[in-house]
N, C-alpha and C positions, 0 to 999 in steps of 0.2 A: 507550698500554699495549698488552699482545699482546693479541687478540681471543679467548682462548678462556676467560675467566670467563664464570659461566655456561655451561660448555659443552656440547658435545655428544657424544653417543658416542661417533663417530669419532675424536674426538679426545685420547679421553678414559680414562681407569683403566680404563672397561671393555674400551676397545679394545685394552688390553694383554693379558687375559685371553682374548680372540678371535684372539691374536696366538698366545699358547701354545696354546690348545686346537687351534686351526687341526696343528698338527705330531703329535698324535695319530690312530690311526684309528679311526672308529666304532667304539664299545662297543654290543653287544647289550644289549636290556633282560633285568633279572633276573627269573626266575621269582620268583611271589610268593613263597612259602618265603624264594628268598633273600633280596630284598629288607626281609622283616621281621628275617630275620638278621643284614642289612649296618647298620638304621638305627644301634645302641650307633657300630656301626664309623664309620659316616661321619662322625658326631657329634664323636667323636676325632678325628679326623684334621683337620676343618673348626677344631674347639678349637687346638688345636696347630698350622695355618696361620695362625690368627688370635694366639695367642700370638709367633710366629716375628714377624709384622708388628709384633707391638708391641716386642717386643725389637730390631726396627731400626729403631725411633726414631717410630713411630707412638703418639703419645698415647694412645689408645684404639680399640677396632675394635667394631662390631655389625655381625652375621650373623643376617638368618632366610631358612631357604632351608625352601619349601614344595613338595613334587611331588605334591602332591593325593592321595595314599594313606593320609596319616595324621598323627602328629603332627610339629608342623614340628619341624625343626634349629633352635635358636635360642642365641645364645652373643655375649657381652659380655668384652672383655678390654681392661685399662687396664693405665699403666704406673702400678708404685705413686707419684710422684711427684705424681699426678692426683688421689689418693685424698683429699687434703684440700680438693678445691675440691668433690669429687661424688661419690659411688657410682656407677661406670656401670652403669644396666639396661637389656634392652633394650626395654621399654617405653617409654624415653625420646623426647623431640621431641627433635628436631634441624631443621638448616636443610636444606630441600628442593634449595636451588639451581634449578636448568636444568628440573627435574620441573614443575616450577609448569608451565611448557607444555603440557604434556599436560593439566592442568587449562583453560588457558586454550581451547585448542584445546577442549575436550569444551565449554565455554558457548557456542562460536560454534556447531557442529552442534546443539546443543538448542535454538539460537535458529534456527538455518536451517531446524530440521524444523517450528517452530511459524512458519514463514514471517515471519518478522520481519527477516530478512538472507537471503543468498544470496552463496554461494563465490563468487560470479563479480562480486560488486559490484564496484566502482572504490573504493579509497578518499575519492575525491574526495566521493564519496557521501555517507559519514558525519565525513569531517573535510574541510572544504571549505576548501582553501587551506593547510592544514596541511601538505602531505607534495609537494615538487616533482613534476610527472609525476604529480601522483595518478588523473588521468583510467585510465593505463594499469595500475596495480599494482591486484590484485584480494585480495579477502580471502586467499582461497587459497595466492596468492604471499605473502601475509606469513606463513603459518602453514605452508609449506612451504622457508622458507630461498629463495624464487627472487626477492623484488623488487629486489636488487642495493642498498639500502640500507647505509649504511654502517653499521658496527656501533657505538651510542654507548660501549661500554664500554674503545673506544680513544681518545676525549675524554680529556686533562689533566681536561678538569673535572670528572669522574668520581673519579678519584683521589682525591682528598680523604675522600669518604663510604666507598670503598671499602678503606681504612685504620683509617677511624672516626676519622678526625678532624674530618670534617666533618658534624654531625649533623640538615644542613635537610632539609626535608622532599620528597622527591622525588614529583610527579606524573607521571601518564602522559605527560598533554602536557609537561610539562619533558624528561623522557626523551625525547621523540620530538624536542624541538625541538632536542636537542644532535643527535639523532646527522641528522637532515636539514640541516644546515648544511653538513657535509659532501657534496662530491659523490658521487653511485650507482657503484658498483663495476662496473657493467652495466646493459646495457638489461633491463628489467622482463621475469620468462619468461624470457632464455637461458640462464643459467649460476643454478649453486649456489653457497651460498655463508653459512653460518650468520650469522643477522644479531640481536641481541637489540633492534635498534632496530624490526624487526618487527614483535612481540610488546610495545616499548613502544604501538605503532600499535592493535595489538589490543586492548589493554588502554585506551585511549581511544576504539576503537571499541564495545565493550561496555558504556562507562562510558554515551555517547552513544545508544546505541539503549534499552538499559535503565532510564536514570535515577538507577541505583543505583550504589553504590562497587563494587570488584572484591574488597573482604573481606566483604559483604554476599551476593554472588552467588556464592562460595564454600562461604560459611556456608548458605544456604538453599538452592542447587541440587544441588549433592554431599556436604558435609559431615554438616545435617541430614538427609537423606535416610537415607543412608545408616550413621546412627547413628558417625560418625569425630570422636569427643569429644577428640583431641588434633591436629584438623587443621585453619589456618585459614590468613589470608595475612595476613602481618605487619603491622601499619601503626605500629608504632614497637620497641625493641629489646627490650620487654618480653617475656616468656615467660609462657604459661599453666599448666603443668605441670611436675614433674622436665623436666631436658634435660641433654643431652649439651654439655660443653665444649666448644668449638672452640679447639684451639690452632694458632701459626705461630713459630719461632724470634723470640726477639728481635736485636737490630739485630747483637748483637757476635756471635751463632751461625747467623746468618743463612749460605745457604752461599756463594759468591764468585760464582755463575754467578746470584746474583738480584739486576736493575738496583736503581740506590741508590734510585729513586725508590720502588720496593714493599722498603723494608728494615726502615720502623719503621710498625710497626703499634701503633694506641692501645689500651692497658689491663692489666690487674693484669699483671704479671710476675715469676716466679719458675721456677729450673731450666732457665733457657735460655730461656723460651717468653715467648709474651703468651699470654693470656685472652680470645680477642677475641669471646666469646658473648654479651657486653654492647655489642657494637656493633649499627647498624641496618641490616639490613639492604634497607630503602627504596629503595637505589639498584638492588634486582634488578628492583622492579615485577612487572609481570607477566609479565617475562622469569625470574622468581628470586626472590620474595620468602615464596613459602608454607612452613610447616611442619608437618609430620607426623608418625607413628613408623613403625616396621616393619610393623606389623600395621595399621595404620589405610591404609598402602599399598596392602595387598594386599587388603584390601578393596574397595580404590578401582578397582584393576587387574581385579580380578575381577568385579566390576559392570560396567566399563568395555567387557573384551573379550565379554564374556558377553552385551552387551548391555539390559544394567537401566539405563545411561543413557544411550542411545542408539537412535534405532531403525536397523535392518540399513540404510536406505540411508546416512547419514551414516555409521554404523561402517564402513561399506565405505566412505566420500570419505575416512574417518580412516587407512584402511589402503592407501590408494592413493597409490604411492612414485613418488619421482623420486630418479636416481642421486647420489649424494653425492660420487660422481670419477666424471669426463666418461670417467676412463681405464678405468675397471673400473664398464659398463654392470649388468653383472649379480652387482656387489657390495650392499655394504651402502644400503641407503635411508631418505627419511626422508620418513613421512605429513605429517600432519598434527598437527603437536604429537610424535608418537611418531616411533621408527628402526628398523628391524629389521635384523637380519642374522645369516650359517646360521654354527652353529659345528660342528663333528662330534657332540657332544652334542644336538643341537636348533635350531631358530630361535629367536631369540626376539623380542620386539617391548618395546620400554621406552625409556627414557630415563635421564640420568646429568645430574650436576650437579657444581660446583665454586665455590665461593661463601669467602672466608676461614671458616677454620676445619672446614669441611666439606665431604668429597668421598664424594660418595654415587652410587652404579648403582643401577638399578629397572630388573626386566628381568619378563617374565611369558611366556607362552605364548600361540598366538593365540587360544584359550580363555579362557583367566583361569585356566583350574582349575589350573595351576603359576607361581609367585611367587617371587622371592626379591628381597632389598634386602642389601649393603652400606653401614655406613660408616665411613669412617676419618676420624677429628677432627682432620686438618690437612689442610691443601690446597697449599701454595704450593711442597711439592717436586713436586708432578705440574705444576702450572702455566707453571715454567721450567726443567722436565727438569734436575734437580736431585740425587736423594740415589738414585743408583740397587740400594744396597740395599733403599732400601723400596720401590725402583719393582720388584723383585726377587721379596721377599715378596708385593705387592701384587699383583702378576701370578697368583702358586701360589694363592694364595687365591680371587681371583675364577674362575678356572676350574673351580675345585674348589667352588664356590659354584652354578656355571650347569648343570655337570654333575649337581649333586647336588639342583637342581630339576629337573630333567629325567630323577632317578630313574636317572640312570649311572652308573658306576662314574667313580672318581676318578684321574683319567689319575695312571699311575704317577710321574713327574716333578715330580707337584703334592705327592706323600705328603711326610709331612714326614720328614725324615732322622736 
């Protein structure tokens, strides 16, 4: 299968809105006056890009965009077709996807500052014999995209669970041991290259050092802390609270440009779609398997960059980049867990995910003190560049989202028409 489930920025819905904002020029900040006068306005406008998305075929959309001044932007918009499986709020859990790294990534720094691990270990270290060349591949390189591991979510034998047709139970080491079968895309350190078989490594290296599961070390290191009562990591398809649908075409509206082997996906169907929020999503691990809401995010982001769970040396290993194109040294990067890259609006630092059913950006400020979260409840037209009206809408909206944390005006091309 292609390697960008799970994905990453770069590659990803949000990087389409870095693609338009990029063609605007810097907006000045507004004097406060105006800014209390624009909030009504922005609100409209972000409603109504979000309405437009779902009018081109997007199931449902949640937006909170927060610029640290006051009350957020927050706004839920479904197609009525949805309305008899859910009421969307945006309070709702949904699937996290590709996010879960940043979580992952934040246990290895809280265990590195309490001296229990170090960036620079060898994998060999903590999984002895597991991982070919472990001698050379170091923490750091798994949780930076650079150990050249293959990505296992291009495994056939992945495909099955990631359909939901296949409902076993996936462990860390199962994950890791699909995708080391394969040979290294490179020598360990020279090239980038997003790998979730990484992060399955990670997520056995933590299981390994700590003793404990990775929904246990979630719950008790971030979650509890931090009071985030709709945020944990999955360990079967169950949901704890209201959640957001995830829909994908079913097989006969599926659209012609998606391989036959991702065309039936398992579960209720009706109006074109499957329901696929009742499948497991176990095969993301600790590359993908957590969930949370809008607000329970931004929470998360904002202790994060602020440093409530981190102390300043590890927050600085977490913000310490390596190019994501050899070609464009001083483009977009990617920490540790996290990505950053400048848009005329701001920088921002986040992550994005794509998981069936859910494709979701998390993007914050190097602060914390500005947040915002998208998501749109289907996935599989960004996945195989697909339905380019809603890659169309998708775009107006997330710039218009990034801009509007960052407390700017809403580049004029984003307005709705």
């Amino acid at each position: 299968m292609r390697p960008r489930r799970l994905r990453t920025v770069t590659v990803s819905a949000l990087a389409m809105s870095l693609t338009v904002a990029a063609s605007f020029p810097a907006a000045a900040a507004a004097p406060p006056s105006a800014a209390r006068s624009g909030t009504m306005a922005q609100r409209a406008q972000l409603q109504q890009l979000a309405r437009r998305l779902v009018d081109a075929g997007a199931p449902g959309v949640i937006v909170r965009a927060d610029d640290g001044r006051g009350r957020p932007v927050e706004i839920a918009e479904q197609a009525p077709w949805t309305r008899r499986d859910h009421l969307l709020k945006v309070g709702d859990e949904f699937r996290m996807g590709s996010s879960t790294k940043t979580m992952m990534a934040t246990l290895v720094l809280q265990l590195a500052s309490e001296g229990r691990l170090a960036l620079t270990d060898p994998v060999e270290k903590w999984l002895p014999g597991k991982v070919p060349n472990g001698k050379a591949i170091t923490l750091r390189m798994l949780l930076n995209h650079t150990s050249g591991l293959f990505d296992y979510t291009k495994d056939t034998a992945i495909q099955p669970s990631i359909l939901g047709a296949d409902r076993r139970r996936w462990t860390s080491a199962k994950l890791l041991a699909v995708g080391v079968k394969h040979d290294p895309l490179f020598a360990p350190g020279t090239k980038w290259s997003y790998s979730n078989t990484g992060y399955a490594a990670i997520g056995a290296v933590l299981e390994q050092v700590t003793g404990a599961g990775l929904a246990d070390l979630v719950r008790d290191r971030i979650a509890r802390p931090l009071n985030l009562k709709h945020t944990y990591y999955a360990t079967d398809s169950t949901w704890r609270g209201p959640h957001a649908h995830g829909y994908e075409p079913d097989a006969a509206h599926m659209p012609p440009g998606v391989p036959a082997e991702f065309r039936h996906f398992a579960g209720a169907r009706h109006h074109g779609h499957v329901d696929v929020s009742g499948n497991d999503p176990g095969w993301g691990g600790a590359a993908g398997a957590v969930v949370s809401t809008t607000q329970d995010w931004s929470r998360f982001h904002t202790a994060l960059m602020s440093g409530k769970l981190l102390p300043a040396a590890q927050l600085a290993q977490m913000r310490t980049t390596v190019p994501v194109d050899s070609q464009q040294p001083d483009g977009p990067g990617y920490g540790l867990g996290v990505q950053t890259g400048a848009t005329p609006c701001g920088t921002f630092w986040g992550h994005d995910g794509g998981i069936p059913g859910y494709l979701t950006a998390n993007v914050t400020d190097r602060t914390g003190s500005r947040t915002a979260t998208i998501l749109i409840s289907t996935e599989s037209w960004a996945e195989f560049e697909t339905d380019p009206k809603i890659a169309k809408a998708a775009q107006a909206l997330q710039t218009a989202v990034i801009c509007t944390m960052f407390g700017k005006p809403v580049p004029a091309a984003a307005h709705p028409g």
